[in-house]
C-alpha positions as CSV (number, residue, x, y, z in Angstrom):
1,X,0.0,0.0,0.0
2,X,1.2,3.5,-1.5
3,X,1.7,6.2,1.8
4,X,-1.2,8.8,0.2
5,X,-3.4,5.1,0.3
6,X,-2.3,5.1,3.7
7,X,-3.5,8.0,4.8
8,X,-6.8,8.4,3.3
9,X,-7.1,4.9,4.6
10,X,-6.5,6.2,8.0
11,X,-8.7,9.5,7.7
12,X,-12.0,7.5,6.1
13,X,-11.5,5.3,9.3
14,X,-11.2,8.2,11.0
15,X,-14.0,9.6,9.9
16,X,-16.2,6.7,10.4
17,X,-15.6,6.7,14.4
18,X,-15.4,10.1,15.0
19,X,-18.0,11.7,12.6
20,X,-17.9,14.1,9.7
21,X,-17.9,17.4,12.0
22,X,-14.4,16.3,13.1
23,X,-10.7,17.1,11.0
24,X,-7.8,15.7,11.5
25,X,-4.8,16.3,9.2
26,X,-2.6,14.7,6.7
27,X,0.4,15.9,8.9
28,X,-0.9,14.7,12.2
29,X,-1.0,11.7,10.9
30,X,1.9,11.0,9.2
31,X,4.2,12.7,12.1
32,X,2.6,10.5,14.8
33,X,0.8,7.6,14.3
34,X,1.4,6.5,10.7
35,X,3.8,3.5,11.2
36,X,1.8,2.4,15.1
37,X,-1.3,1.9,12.5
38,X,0.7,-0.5,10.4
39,X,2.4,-2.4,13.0
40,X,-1.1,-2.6,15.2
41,X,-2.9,-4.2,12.5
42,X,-5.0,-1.3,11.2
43,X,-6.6,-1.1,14.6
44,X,-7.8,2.1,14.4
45,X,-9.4,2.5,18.5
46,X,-5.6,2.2,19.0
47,X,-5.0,5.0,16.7
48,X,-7.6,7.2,18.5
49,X,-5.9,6.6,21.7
50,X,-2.5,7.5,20.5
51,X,-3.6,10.8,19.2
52,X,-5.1,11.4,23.3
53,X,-2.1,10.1,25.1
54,X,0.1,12.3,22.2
55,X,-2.4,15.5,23.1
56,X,-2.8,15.9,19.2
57,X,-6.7,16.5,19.4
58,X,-9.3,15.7,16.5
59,X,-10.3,19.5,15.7
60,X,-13.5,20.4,16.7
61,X,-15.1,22.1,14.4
62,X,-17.6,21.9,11.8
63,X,-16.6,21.4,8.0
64,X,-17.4,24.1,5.9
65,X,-19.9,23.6,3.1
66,X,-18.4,25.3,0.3
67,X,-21.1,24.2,-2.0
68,X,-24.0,25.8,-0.4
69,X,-21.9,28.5,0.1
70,X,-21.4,29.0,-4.3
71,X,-25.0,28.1,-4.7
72,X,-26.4,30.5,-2.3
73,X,-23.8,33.0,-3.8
74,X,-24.8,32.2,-7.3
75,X,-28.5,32.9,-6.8
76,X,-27.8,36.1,-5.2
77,X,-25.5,37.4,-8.1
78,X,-28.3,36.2,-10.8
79,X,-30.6,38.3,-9.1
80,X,-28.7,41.5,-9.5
81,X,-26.4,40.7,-12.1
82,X,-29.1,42.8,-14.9
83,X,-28.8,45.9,-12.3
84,X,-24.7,45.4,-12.9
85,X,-24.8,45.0,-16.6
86,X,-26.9,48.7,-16.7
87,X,-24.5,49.8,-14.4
88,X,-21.7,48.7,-16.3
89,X,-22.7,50.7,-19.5
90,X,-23.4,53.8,-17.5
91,X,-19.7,53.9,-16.2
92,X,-18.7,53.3,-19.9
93,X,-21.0,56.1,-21.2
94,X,-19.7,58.5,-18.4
95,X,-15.9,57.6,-19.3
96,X,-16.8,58.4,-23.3
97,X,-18.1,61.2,-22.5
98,X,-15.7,62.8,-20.3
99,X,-12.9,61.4,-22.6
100,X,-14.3,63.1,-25.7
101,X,-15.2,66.5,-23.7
102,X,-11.6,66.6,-23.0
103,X,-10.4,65.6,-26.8
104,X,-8.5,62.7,-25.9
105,X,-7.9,60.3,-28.2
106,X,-7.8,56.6,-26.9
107,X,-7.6,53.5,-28.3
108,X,-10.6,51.8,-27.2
109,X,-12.7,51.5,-23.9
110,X,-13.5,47.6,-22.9
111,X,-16.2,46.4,-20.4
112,X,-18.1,43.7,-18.9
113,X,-19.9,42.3,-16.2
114,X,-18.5,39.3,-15.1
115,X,-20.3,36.1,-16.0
116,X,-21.8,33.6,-13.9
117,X,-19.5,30.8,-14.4
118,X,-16.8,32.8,-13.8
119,X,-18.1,34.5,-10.5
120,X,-19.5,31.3,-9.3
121,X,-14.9,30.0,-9.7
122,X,-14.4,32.8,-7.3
123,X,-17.0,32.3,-5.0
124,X,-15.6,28.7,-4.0
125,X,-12.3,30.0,-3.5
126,X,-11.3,29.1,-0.4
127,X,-9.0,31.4,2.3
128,X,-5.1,30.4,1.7
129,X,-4.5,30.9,5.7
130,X,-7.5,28.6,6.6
131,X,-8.8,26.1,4.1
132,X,-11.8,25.5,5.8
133,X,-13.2,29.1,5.5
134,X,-14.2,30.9,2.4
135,X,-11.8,33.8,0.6
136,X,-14.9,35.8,0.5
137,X,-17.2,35.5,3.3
138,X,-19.5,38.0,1.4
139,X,-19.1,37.0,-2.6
140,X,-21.1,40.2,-3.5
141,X,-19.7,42.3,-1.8
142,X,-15.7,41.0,-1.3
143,X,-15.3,40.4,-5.3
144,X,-14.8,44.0,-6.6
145,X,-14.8,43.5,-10.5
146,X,-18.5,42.4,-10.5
147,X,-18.4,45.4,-13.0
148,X,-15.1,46.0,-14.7
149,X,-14.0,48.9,-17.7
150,X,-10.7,49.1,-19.1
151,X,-9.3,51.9,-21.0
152,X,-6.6,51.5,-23.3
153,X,-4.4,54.3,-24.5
154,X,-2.0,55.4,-27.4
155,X,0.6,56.8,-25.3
156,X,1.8,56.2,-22.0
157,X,1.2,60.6,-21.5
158,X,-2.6,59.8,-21.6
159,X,-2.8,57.7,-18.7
160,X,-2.3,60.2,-16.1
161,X,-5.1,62.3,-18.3
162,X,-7.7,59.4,-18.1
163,X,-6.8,58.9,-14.2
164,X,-7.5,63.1,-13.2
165,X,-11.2,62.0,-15.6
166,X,-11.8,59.3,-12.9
167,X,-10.8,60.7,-10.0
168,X,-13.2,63.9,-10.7
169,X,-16.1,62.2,-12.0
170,X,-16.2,58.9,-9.5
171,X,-15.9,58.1,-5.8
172,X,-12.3,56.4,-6.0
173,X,-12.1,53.3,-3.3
174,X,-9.2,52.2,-4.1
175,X,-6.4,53.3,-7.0
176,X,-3.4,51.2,-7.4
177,X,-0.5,51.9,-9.6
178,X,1.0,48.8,-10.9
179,X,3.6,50.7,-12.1
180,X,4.7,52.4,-9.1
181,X,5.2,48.9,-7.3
182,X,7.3,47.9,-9.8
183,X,9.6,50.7,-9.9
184,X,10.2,51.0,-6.1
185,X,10.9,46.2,-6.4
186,X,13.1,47.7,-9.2
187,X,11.5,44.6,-11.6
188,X,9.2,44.2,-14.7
189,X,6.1,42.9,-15.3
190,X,2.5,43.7,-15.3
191,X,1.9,47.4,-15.6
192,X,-1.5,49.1,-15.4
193,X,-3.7,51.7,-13.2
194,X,-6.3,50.0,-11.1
195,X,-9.0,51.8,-10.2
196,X,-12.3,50.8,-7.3
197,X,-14.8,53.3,-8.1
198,X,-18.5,54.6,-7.3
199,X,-20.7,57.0,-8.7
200,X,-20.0,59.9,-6.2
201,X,-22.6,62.0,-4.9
202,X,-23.4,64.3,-7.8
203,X,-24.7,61.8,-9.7
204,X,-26.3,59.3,-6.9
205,X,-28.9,62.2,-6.3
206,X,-30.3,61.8,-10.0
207,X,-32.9,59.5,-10.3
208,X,-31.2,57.1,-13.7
209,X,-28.2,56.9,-10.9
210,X,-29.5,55.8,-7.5
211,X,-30.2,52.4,-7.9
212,X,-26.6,52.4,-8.2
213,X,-25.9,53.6,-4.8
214,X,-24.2,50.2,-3.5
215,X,-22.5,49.4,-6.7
216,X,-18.4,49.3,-7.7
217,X,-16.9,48.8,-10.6
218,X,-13.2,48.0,-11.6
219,X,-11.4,50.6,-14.0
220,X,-8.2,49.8,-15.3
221,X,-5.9,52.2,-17.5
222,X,-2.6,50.9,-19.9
223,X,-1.3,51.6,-22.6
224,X,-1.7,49.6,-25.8
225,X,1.5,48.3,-25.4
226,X,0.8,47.2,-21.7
227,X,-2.3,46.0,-23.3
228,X,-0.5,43.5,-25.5
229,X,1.9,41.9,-22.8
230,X,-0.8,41.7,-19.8
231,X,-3.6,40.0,-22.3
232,X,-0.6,37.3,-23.5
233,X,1.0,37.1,-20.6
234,X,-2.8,36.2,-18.6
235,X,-4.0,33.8,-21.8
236,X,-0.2,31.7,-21.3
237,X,0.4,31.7,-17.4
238,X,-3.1,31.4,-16.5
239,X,-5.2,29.8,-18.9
240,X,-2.4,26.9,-19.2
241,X,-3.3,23.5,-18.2
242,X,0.5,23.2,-17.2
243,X,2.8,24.7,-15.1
244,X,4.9,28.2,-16.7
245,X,8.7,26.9,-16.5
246,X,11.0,29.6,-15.0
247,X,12.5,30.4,-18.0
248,X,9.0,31.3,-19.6
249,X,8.5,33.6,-17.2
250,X,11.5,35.0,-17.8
251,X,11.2,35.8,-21.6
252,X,7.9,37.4,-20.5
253,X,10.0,39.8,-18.1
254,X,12.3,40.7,-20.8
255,X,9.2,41.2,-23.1
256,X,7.8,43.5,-20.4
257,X,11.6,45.1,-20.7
258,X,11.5,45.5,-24.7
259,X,7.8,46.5,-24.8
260,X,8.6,49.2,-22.0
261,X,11.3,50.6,-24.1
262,X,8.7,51.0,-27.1
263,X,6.1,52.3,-25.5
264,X,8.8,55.4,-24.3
265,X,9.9,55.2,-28.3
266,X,6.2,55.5,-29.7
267,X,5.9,58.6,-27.1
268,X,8.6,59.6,-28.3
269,X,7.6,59.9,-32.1
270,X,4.3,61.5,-30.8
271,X,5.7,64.4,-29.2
272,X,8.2,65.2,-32.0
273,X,5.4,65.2,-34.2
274,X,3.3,67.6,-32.0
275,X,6.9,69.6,-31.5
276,X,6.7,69.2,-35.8
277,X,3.0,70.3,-36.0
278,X,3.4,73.1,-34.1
279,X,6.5,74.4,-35.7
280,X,5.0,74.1,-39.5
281,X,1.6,75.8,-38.4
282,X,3.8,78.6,-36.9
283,X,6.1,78.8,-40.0
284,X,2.7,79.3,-42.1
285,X,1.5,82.2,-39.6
286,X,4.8,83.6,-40.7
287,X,4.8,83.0,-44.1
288,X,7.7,80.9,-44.7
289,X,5.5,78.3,-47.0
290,X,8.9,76.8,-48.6
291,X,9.8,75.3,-45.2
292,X,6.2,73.4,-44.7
293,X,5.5,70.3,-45.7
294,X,2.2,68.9,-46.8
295,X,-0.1,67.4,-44.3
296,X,-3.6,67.0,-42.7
297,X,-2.9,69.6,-40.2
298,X,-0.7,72.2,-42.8
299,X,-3.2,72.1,-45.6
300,X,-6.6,72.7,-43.3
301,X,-4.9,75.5,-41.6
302,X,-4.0,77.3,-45.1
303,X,-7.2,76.4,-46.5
304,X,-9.1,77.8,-43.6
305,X,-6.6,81.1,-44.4
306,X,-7.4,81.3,-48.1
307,X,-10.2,79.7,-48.6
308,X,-12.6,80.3,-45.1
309,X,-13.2,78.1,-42.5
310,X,-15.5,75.0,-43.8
311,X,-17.0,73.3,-40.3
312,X,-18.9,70.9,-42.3
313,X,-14.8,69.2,-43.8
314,X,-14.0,66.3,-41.9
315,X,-10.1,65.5,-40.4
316,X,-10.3,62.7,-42.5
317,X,-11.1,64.9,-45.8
318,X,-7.7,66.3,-45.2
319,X,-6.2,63.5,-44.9
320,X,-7.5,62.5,-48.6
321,X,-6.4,65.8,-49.7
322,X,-2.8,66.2,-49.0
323,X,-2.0,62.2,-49.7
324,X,-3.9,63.2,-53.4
325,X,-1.8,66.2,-53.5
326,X,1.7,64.2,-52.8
327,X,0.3,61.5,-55.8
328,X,0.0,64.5,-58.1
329,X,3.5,65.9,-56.9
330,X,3.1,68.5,-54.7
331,X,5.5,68.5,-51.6
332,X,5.1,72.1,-49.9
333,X,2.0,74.2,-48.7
334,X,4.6,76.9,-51.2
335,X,4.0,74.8,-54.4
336,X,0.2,74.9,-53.9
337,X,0.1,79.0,-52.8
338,X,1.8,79.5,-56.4
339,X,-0.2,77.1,-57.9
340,X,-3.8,78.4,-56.5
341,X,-2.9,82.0,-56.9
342,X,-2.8,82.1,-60.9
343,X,-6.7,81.7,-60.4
344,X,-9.6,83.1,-59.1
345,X,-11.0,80.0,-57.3
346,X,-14.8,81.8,-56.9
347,X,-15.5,82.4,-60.7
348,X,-13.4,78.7,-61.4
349,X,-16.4,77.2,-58.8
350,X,-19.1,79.3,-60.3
351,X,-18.2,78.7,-63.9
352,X,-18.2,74.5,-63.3
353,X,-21.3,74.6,-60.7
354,X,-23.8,76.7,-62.8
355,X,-23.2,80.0,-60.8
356,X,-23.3,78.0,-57.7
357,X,-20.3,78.7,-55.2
358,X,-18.9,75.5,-53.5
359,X,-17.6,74.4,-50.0
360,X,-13.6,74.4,-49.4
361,X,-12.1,71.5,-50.5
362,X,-14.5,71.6,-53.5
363,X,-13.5,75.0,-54.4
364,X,-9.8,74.2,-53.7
365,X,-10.1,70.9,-56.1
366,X,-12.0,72.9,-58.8
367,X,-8.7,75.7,-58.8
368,X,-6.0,72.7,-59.0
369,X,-7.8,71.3,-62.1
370,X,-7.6,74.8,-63.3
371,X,-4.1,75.2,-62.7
372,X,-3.0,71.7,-63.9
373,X,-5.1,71.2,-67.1
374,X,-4.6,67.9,-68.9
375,X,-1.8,67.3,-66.8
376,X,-4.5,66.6,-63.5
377,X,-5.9,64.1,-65.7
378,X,-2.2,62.3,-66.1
379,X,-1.4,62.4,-62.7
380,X,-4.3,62.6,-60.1
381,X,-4.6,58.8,-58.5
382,X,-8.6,58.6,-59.0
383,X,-8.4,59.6,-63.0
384,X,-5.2,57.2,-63.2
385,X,-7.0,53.9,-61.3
386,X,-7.3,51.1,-64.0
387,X,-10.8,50.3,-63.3
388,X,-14.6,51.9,-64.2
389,X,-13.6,54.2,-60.6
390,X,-10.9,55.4,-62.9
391,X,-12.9,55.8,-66.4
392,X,-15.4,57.7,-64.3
393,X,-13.6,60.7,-62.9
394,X,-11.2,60.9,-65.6
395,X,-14.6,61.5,-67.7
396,X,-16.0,63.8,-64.7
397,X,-12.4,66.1,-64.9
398,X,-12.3,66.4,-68.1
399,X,-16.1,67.9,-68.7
400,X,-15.3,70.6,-65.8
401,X,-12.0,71.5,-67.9
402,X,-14.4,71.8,-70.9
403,X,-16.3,74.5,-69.3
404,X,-13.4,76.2,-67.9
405,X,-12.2,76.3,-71.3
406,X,-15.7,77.4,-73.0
407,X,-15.9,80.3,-70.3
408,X,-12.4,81.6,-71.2
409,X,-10.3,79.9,-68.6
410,X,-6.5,79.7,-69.5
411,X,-6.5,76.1,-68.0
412,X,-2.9,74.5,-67.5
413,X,-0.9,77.1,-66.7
414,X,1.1,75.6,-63.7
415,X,3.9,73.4,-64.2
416,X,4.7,71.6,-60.6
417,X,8.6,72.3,-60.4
């Protein structure tokens, strides 16, 4: 007989004289009375009277029923689980909203409520100091991320933005800084803002809000980056039916090292091309257009100079714009002020719209063709596309320079040096 066959042997005997409110351990056991069990015969009154005359009492006291505590658990959290699923899209509304009043752009907002299987794994757990008592006594109220958000950034400079959101619009509990505790062990690893929140007072006294009065929710705030390691890291070390060797867990440190190092590099690149940004839009302010390059940002803010403000054009328009503009063979904001100039870009509108007056980029559009002539029709990526696409605004162009050229206009008179 194997020694684990002994000794559940000994405890079902055990057991079976003493009564299922009463514990004794593997350890007592196996220090004390192991080998006098064998030798006796597997008399098991003798056992019992070895543990007296040794004074290593059967503990008295009653097994806990970690069953019935899950199932009662369970039917609690079905009950209100609906109440947390509102709640958790009301955080996630809040945090949109306060995000986009402020103009900062993230790269995405997550959020669940956490499901009944997995609630019910938790509930179970049982306390690592005493393994006959439950890790949370109260599973409502003890497991915090009943409602959980996470919000993941572009840049490592937005976190601190997103935190100053939360902690003015919510009641923080509890805010740890993953990142902080890994600076002061000196070590790598998981890094990431955790956030316990309520709604805070404000908003408890309006009526969509009170039902809410008891609830928390989880917030957590990383980068992208962070984003990346954390959600690999948590699918390999904890999803794994094995055991992590050592030297897993250390190419995950060292990714934690390497991914650190680019997120600062990514910041990096952002903030020299604010630093850029800022520069070019004050060289057009000035005048200097030879030292500007074409972008989104350059060509709205000499548009909006030469051409009036247009609320209804779109980021994304620009962006179409000044990459058409590079396909054609523009490179500066200079190239396209010489190019504009040689025409008057309200009669070249009127002239192609029957007398009607166009928007910004339309007007701006309408004067290049102007300027270019044939040579737009050569060069401009939607009249060169092999396809119908490309058969239909080459056809499109080439009417409006047929007006322009019925009405007088000296088309083509720009060569792009």
């Amino acid at each position: 007989m194997t020694e684990t066959n002994i000794l559940d042997t000994i405890v079902s005997k055990l057991i079976e004289v003493a009564g299922d409110k009463k514990i004794v351990t593997y350890e007592q056991i196996s220090d004390n009375i192991e080998d006098d069990y064998i030798n006796d015969n597997n008399n098991i009154e003798y056992i019992l009277a070895k543990l007296e005359v040794n004074s290593i009492n059967i503990i008295e006291e009653d097994v806990f029923d970690f069953d019935k505590h899950q199932e009662d658990a369970i039917e609690k959290f079905e009950r209100i689980r609906p109440l947390y699923e509102k709640f958790t899209l009301d955080i996630k509304k809040i945090l949109q909203e306060c995000i986009s009043e402020k103009d900062i752009k993230i790269h995405s907002i997550e959020s669940r409520t956490k499901s009944i299987d997995s609630f019910a794994q938790k509930a179970i757990l049982s306390n690592e100091a005493n393994q006959n008592s439950p890790k949370y006594k109260d599973p409502i109220k003890n497991i915090t991320d009943l409602s959980a958000i996470r919000i993941i950034t572009f840049f490592q400079s937005e976190v601190p933005e997103i935190c100053k959101i939360i902690e003015d619009n919510f009641e923080v509990i509890e805010k740890i800084d993953k990142n902080k505790i890994l600076e002061k062990n000196n070590t790598l690893g998981y890094k990431s803002i955790h956030f316990l929140v309520k709604l805070n007072n404000d908003r408890l006294k309006l009526l969509e809000y009170i039902k809410y009065s008891d609830n928390i929710s989880e917030i957590q705030v990383r980068t992208i980056m962070q984003h990346a390691w954390a959600e690999i890291e948590h699918d390999i070390e904890y999803k794994s039916e094995i055991n992590v060797s050592q030297s897993i867990r250390r190419r995950f440190l060292s990714l934690a090292g390497l991914l650190e190092i680019a997120d600062r590099e990514f910041q990096s690149i952002h903030d020299e091309k604010i630093d850029l940004q800022k520069s070019s839009l004050q060289l057009l302010a000035e005048g200097k257009l030879n030292r500007v390059d074409i972008t989104a940002e350059t060509l709205k803010f000499y548009l909006d100079t030469h051409f009036g403000s247009d609320g209804r054009v779109t980021t994304y328009s620009y962006i179409i714009a000044s990459k058409r503009l590079k396909d054609i063979g523009f490179n500066t904001i200079e190239q396209i002020d010489k190019c504009i100039n040689l025409y008057d870009s309200d009669n070249i509108s009127r002239i192609i719209w029957n007398g009607f007056r166009q928007g910004q980029i339309a007007r701006f559009e309408d004067t290049i063709l102007a300027a270019l002539g044939e040579n737009f029709l050569k060069k401009d990526p939607y009249c060169t596309e092999v396809s119908s696409n490309g058969f239909f605004w080459k056809n499109i162009y080439k009417n409006r320079l047929k007006k322009l050229i019925e009405n007088q206009i000296d088309v083509g008179k720009y060569n792009i040096q």
